[in-house]
LUMVOKOL-50566 format. One record per residue (C-alpha): residue in three letters; x, y, z. Coordinates in nm, 4 decimals, decimal comma, m for minus. Layout:
# LUMVOKOL-50566
{r 'ALA' {X Y Z}}
...
//
This chain:
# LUMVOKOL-50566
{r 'UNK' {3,2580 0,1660 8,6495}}
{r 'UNK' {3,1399 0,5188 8,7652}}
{r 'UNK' {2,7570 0,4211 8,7622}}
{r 'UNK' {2,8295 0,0987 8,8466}}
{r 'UNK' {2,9826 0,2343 9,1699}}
{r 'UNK' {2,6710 0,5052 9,2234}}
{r 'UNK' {2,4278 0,2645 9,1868}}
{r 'UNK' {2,5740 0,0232 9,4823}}
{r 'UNK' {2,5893 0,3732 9,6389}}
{r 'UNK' {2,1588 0,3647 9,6080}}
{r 'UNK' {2,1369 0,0157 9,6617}}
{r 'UNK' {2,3052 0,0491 10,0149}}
{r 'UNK' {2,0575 0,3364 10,1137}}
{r 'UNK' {1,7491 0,1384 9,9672}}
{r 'UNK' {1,6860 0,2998 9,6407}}
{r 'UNK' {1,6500 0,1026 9,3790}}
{r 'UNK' {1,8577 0,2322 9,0409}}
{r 'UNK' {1,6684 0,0646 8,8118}}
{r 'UNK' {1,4720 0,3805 8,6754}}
{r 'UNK' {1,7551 0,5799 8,6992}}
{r 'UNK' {1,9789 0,3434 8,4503}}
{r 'UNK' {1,6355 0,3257 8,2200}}
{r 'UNK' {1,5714 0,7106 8,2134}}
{r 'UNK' {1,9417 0,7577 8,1206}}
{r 'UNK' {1,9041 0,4484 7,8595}}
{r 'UNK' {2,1858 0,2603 8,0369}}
{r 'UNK' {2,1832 m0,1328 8,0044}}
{r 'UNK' {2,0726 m0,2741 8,3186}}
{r 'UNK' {2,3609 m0,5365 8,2583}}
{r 'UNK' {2,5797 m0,2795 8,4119}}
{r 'UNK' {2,4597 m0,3633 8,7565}}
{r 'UNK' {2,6419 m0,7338 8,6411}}
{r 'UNK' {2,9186 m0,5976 8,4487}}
{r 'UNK' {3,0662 m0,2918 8,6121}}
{r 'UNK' {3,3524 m0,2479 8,3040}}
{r 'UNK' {3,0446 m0,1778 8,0590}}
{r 'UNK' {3,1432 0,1076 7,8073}}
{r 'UNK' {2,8369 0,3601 7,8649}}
{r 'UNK' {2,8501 0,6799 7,6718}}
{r 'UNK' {2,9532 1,0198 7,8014}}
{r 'UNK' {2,6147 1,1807 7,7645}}
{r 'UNK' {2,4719 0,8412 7,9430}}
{r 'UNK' {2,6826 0,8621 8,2383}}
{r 'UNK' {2,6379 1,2758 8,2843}}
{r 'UNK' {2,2222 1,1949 8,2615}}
{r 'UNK' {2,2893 0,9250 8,5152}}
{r 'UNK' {2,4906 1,1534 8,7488}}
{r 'UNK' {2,2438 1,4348 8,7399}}
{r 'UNK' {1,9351 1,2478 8,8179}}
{r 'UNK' {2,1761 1,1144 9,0776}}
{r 'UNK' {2,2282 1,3912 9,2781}}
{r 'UNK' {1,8670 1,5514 9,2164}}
{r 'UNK' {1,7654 1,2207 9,3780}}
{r 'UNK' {1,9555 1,2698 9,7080}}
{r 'UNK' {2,0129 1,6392 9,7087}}
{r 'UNK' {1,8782 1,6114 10,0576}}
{r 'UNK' {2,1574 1,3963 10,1496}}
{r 'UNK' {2,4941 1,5145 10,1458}}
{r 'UNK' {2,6025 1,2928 10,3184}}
{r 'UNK' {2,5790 1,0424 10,0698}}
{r 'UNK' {2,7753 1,2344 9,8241}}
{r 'UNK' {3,0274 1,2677 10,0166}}
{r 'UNK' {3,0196 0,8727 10,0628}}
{r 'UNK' {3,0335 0,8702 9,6937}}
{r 'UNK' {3,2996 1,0122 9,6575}}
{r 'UNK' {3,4709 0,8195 9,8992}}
{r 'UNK' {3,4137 0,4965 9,6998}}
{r 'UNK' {3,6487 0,6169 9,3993}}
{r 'UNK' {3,9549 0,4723 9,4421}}
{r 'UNK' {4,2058 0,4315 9,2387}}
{r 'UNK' {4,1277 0,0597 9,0894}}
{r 'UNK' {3,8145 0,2745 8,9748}}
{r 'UNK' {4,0479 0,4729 8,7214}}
{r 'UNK' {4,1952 0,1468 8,5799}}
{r 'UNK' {4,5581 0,2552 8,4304}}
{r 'UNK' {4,5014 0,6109 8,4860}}
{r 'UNK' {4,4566 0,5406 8,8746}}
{r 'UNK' {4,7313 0,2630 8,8683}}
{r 'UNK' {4,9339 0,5380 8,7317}}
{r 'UNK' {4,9024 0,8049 8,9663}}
{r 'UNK' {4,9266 0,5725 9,2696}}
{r 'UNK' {5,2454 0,4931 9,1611}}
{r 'UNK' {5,3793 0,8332 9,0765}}
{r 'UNK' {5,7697 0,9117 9,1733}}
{r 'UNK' {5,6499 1,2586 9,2706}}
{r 'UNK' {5,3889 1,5040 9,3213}}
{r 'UNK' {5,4404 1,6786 9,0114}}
{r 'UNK' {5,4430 1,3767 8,7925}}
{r 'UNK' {5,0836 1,2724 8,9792}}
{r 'UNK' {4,9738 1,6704 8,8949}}
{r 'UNK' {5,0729 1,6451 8,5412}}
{r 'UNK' {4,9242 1,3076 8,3952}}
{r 'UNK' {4,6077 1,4237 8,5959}}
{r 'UNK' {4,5513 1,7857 8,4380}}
{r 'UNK' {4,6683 1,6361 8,1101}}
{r 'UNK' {4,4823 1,3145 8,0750}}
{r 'UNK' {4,1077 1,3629 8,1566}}
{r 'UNK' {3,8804 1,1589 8,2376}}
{r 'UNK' {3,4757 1,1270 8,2076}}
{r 'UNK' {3,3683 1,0964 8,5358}}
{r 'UNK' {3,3484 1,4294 8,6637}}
{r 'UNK' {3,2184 1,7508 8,4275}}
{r 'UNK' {3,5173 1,9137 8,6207}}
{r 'UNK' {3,8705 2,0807 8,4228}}
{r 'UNK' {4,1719 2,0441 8,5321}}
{r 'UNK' {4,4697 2,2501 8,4959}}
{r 'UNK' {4,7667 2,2728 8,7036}}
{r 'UNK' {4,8304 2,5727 8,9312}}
{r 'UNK' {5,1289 2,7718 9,0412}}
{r 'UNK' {5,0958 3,0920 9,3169}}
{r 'UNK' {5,4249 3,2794 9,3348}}
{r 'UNK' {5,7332 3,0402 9,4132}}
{r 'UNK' {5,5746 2,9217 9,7291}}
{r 'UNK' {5,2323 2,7775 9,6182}}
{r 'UNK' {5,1326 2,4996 9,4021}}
{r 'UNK' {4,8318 2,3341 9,3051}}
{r 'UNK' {4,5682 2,1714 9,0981}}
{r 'UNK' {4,2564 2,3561 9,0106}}
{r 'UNK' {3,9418 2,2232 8,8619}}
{r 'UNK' {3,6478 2,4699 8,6646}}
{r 'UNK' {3,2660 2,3494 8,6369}}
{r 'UNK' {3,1076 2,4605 8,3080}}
{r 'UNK' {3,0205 2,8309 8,2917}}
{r 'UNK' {2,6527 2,7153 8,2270}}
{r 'UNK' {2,5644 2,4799 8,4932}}
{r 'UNK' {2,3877 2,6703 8,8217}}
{r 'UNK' {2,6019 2,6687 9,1044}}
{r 'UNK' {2,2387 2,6489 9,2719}}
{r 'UNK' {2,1992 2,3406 9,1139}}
{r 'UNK' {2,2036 1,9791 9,2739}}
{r 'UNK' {2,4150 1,8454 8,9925}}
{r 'UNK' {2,6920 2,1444 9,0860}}
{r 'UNK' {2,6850 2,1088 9,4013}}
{r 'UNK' {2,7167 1,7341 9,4183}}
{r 'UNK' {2,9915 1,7613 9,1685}}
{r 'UNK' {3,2103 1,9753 9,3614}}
{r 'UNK' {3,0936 1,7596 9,6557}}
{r 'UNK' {3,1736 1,4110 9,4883}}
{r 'UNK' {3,4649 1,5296 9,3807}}
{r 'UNK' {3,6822 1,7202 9,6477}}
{r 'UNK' {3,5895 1,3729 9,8811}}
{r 'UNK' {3,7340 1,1483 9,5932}}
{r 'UNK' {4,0388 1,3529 9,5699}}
{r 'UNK' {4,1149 1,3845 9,9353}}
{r 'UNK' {4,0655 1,0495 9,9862}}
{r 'UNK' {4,3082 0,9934 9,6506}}
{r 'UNK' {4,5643 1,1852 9,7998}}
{r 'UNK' {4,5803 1,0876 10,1692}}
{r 'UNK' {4,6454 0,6959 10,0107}}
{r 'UNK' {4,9329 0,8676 9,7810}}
{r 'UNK' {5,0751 1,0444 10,0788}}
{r 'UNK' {4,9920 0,7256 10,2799}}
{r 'UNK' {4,8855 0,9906 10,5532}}
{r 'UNK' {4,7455 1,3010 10,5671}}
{r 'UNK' {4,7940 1,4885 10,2977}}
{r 'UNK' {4,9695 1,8205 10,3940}}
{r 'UNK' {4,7343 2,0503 10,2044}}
{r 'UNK' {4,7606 2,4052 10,2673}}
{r 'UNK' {4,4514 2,4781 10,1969}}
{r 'UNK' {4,1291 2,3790 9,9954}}
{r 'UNK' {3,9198 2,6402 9,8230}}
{r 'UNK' {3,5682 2,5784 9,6983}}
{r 'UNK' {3,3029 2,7455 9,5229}}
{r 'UNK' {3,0296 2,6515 9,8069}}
{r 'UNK' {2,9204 2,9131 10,0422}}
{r 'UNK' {2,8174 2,7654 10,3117}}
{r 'UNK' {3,0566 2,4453 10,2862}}
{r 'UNK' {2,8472 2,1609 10,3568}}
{r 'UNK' {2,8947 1,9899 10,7025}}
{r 'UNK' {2,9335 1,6029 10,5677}}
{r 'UNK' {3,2317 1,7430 10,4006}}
{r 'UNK' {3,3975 1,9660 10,6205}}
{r 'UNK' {3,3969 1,6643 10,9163}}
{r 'UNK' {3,5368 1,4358 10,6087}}
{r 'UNK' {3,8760 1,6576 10,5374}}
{r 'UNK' {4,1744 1,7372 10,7669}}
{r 'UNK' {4,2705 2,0677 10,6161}}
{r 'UNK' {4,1597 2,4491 10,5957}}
{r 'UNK' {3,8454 2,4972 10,3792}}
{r 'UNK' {3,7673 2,8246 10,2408}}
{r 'UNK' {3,4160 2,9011 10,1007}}
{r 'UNK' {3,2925 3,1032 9,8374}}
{r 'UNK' {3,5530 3,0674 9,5578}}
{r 'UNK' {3,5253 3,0737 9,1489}}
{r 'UNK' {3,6540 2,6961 9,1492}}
{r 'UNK' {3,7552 2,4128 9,3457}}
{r 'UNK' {4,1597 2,4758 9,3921}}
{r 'UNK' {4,3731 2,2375 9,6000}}
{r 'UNK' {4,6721 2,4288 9,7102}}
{r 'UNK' {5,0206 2,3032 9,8851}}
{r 'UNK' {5,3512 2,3979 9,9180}}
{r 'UNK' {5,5707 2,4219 9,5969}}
{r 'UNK' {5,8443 2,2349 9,7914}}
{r 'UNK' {5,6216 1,9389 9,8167}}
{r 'UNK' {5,6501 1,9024 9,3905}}
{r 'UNK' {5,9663 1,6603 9,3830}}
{r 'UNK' {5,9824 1,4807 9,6724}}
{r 'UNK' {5,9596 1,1510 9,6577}}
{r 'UNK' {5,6274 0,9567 9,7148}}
{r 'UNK' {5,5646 0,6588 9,9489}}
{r 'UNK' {5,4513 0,3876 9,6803}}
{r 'UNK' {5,6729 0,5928 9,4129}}
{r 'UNK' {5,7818 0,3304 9,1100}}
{r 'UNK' {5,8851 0,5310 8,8092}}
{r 'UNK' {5,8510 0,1841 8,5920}}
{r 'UNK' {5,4866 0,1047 8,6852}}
{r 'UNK' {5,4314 0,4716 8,6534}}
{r 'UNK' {5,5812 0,4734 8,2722}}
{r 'UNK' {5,3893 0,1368 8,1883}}
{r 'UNK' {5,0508 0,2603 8,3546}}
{r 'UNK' {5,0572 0,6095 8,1960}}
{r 'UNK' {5,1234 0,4733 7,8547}}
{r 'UNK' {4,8661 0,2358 7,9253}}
{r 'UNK' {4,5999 0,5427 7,9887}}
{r 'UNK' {4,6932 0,7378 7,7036}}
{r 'UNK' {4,6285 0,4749 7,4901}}
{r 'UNK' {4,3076 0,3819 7,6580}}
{r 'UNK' {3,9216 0,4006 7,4798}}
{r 'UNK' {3,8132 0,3785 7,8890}}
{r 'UNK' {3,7697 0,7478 7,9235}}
{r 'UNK' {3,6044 1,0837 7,6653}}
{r 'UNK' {3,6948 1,3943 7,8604}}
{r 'UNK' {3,4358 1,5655 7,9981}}
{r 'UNK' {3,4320 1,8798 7,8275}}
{r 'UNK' {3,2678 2,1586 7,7715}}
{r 'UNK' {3,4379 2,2547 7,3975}}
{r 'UNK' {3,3181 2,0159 7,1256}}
{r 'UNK' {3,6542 2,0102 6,9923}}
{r 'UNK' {3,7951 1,8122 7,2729}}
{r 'UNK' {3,5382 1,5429 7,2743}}
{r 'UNK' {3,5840 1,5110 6,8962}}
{r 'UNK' {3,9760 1,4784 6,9842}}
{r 'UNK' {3,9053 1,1732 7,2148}}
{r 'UNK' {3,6811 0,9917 6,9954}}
{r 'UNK' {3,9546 1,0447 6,7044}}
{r 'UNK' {4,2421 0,9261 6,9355}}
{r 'UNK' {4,1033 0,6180 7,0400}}
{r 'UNK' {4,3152 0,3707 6,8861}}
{r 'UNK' {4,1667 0,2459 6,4919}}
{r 'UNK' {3,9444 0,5601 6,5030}}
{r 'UNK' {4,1873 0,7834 6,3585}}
{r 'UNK' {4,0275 0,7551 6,0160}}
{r 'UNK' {3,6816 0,8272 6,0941}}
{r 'UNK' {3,4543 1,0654 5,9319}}
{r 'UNK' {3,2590 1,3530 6,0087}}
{r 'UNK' {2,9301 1,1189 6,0221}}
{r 'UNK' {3,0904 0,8658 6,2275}}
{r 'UNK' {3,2247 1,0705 6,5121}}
{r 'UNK' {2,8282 1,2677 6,5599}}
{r 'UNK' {2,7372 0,9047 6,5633}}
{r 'UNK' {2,9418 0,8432 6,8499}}
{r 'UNK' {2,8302 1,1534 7,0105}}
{r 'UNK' {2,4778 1,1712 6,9598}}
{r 'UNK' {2,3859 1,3898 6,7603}}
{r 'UNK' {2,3459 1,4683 6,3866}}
{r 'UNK' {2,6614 1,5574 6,1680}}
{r 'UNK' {2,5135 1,9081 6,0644}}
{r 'UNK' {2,4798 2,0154 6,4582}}
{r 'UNK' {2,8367 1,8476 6,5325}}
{r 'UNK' {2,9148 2,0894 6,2382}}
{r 'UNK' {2,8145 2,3903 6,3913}}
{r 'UNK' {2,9298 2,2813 6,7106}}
{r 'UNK' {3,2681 2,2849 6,5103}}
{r 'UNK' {3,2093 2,6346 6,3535}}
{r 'UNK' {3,1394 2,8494 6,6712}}
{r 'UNK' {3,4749 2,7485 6,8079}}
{r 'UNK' {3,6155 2,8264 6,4439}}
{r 'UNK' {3,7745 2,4418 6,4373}}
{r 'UNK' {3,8291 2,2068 6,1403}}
{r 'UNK' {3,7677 1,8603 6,1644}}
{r 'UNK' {3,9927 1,8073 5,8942}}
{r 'UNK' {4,2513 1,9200 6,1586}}
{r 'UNK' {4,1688 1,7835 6,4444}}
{r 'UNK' {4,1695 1,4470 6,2262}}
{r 'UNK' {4,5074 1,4858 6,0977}}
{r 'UNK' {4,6121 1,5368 6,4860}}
{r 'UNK' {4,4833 1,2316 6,5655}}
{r 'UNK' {4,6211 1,0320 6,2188}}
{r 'UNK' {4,9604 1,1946 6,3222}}
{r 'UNK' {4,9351 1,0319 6,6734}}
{r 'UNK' {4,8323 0,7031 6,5853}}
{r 'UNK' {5,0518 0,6622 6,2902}}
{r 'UNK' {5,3558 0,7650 6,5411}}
{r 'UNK' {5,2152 0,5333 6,8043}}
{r 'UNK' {5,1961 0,2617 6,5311}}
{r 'UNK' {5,5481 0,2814 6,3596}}
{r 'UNK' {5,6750 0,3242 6,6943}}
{r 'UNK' {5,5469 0,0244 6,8940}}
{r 'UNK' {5,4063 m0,2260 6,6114}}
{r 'UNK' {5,6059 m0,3661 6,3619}}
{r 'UNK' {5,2928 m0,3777 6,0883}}
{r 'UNK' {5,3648 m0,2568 5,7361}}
{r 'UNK' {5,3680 0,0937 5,6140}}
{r 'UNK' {5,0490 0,0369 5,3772}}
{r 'UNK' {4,8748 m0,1999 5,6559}}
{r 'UNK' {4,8914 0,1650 5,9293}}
{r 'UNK' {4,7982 0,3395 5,6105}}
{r 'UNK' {4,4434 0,1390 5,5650}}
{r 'UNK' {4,4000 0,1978 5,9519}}
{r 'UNK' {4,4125 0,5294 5,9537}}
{r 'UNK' {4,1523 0,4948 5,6056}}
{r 'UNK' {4,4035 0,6315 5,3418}}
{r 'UNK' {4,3156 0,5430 5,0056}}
{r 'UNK' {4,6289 0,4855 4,8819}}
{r 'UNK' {5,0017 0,4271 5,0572}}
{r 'UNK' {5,1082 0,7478 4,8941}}
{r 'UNK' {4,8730 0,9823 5,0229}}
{r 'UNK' {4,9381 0,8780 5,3900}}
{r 'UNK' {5,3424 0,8991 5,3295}}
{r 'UNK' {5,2793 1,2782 5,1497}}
{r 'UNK' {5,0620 1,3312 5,4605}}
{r 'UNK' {5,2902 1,2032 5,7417}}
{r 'UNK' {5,6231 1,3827 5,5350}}
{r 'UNK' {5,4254 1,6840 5,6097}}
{r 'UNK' {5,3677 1,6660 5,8893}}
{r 'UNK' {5,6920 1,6158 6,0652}}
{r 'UNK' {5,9327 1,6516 5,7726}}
{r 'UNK' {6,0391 1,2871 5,7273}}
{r 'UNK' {5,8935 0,9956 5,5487}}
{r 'UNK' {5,7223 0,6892 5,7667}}
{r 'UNK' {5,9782 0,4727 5,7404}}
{r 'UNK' {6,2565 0,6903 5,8100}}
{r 'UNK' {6,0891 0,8100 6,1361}}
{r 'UNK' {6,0586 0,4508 6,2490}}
{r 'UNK' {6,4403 0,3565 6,1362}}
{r 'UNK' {6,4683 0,6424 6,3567}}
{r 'UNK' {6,2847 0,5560 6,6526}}
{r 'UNK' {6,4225 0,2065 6,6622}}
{r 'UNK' {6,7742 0,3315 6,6296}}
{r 'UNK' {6,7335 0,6217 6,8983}}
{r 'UNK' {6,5665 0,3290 7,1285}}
{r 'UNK' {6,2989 0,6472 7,1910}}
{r 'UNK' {5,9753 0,4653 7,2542}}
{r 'UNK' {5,8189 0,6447 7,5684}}
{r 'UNK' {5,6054 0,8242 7,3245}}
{r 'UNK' {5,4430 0,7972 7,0322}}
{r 'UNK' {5,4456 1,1918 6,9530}}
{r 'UNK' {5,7225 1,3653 6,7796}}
{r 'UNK' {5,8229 1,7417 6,9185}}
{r 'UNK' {5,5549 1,9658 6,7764}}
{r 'UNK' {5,2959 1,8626 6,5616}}
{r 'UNK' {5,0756 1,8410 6,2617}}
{r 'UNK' {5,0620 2,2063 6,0392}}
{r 'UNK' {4,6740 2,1309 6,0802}}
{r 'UNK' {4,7078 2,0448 6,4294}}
{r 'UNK' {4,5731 2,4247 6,5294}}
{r 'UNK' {4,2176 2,5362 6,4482}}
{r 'UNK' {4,2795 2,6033 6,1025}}
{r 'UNK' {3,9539 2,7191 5,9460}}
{r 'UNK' {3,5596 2,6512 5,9622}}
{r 'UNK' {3,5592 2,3533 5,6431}}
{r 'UNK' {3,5024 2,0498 5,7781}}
{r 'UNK' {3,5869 1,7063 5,6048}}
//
């Protein structure tokens, strides 16, 4: 949906996106079919000949950005625009990423008085650079749009901070708060009092049904920096819990001795990170399916029924069934994680499996 949207953005100003989509080896059917799965490293290669294209144009980021509503983010939008507060709209976004932006998000708190989001650009990309700039651009006009619908006004931001010096003119006219130049990161800052109170369009049931929705979603691979996320969010796509080591550099692009490396330098085991992801779709499974123990057991590419019930009685002390006699008894099924997680769960070691 992201290209999609940027290349109506070129069509409108006259530039055709064809060679774009082809240098970026993106299926021109997307210009037809705007929910097209493209690849994380397709859409980033898209979005940086993008803004090297129009770096001359601001302006046009800015109306870029201005084109990502909610609808764009499918559950994960329908979620947040239904929030019951601030805080719940601050915590599903700096805890459920998304791909379309190269941005991190983390959640913010100055003193008692302050709150806020903040969002980091890789160390490595050039704050020079078209692509940075146009990020932060894109971005910051998406989110202030995002947020004036939420409020369903203007937004009562105390201030936004940017890592642009000077602040570009097509955004400054765009936003109806304080804008302060020559930061480390883009950080959107309000009042702390502003947290809990309740939002226009606030609907804690669509929210709960949306954000479930989102988490459970194969729409979205964060965009990360650290290998080990990405490999996370391949794993926790739902039936991909049981992949190997080959299959997930498949998915990413690369060959499985350089996703092994990749894997090394930030001293993580894929063994680990795919018992995480086994532990959170066998919970999501007992808890919301009603499919035999040895039928989650072949999805999540056990061998045998015994290995995955040794594995799971591990891993949170209990034995499949019980924890879903449990579940269903405790009428707990807002989540498919149990408190903690995994022992493997942590980078535990450089062997991967």
């Amino acid at each position: 949906m992201s290209v999609h949207l940027m290349c109506g953005v070129l069509s409108d100003h006259g530039i055709d996106p064809v060679p774009l989509l082809r240098a970026s080896r993106i299926p021109l059917a997307i210009l037809e079919l705007p929910d097209r799965r493209i690849g994380w490293r397709q859409e980033l290669a898209f979005q940086e000949d993008f803004a090297n294209l129009t770096a001359e144009h601001v302006e046009v980021w800015v109306e870029t950005g201005k084109r990502y509503f909610y609808t764009v983010f499918e559950a994960f939008g329908a979620a947040n625009i239904s929030a019951p507060t601030l805080r719940h709209f601050r915590d599903l976004t700096t805890t459920l990423k998304t791909n379309y932006s190269v941005g991190r998000y983390r959640s913010i708190d100055i003193g008692e008085s302050e709150a806020g989001i903040e969002i980091t650009l890789p160390h490595e990309l050039d704050p020079m650079s078209a692509f940075f700039r146009f990020t932060v651009v894109r971005d910051v006009a998406a989110i202030a749009m995002f947020l004036d619908d939420l409020w369903q006004g203007p937004f009562p931001l105390d201030r936004l901070e940017l890592p642009l010096d000077p602040v570009p003119a097509a955004l400054e006219d765009m936003v109806h708060f304080p804008v302060i130049s020559g930061g480390t990161a883009i950080r959107w800052i309000w009042p702390t009092k502003l947290l809990d109170v309740p939002l226009p369009r606030s609907n804690a049931i669509l929210y709960k049904l949306h954000a479930r929705r989102a988490q459970s979603s194969d729409s979205w691979l964060p965009a990360s920096a650290q290998i080990d996320e990405q490999v996370s969010a391949i794993l926790r796509r739902p039936g991909n819990a049981g992949l190997s080591l080959a299959q997930v550099a498949a998915e990413l692009a690369m060959s499985m001795r350089t996703l092994q490396r990749r894997l090394d330098e930030y001293e993580v085991s894929f063994r680990a990170l795919r018992d995480e992801a086994r532990l959170h779709e066998a919970c999501r499974l007992l808890s919301e399916t009603d499919d035999p123990v040895s039928e989650i057991s072949k999805q999540l590419a056990y061998v045998e029924v015994a290995s995955f019930s040794n594995a799971f009685r591990r891993w949170t002390g209990e034995s499949p069934s019980r924890y879903r006699h449990r579940r269903q008894a405790d009428g707990a099924r807002d989540s498919a994680d149990p408190p903690g997680g995994p022992a493997g769960s942590s980078p535990a070691g450089r062997t991967g499996a």
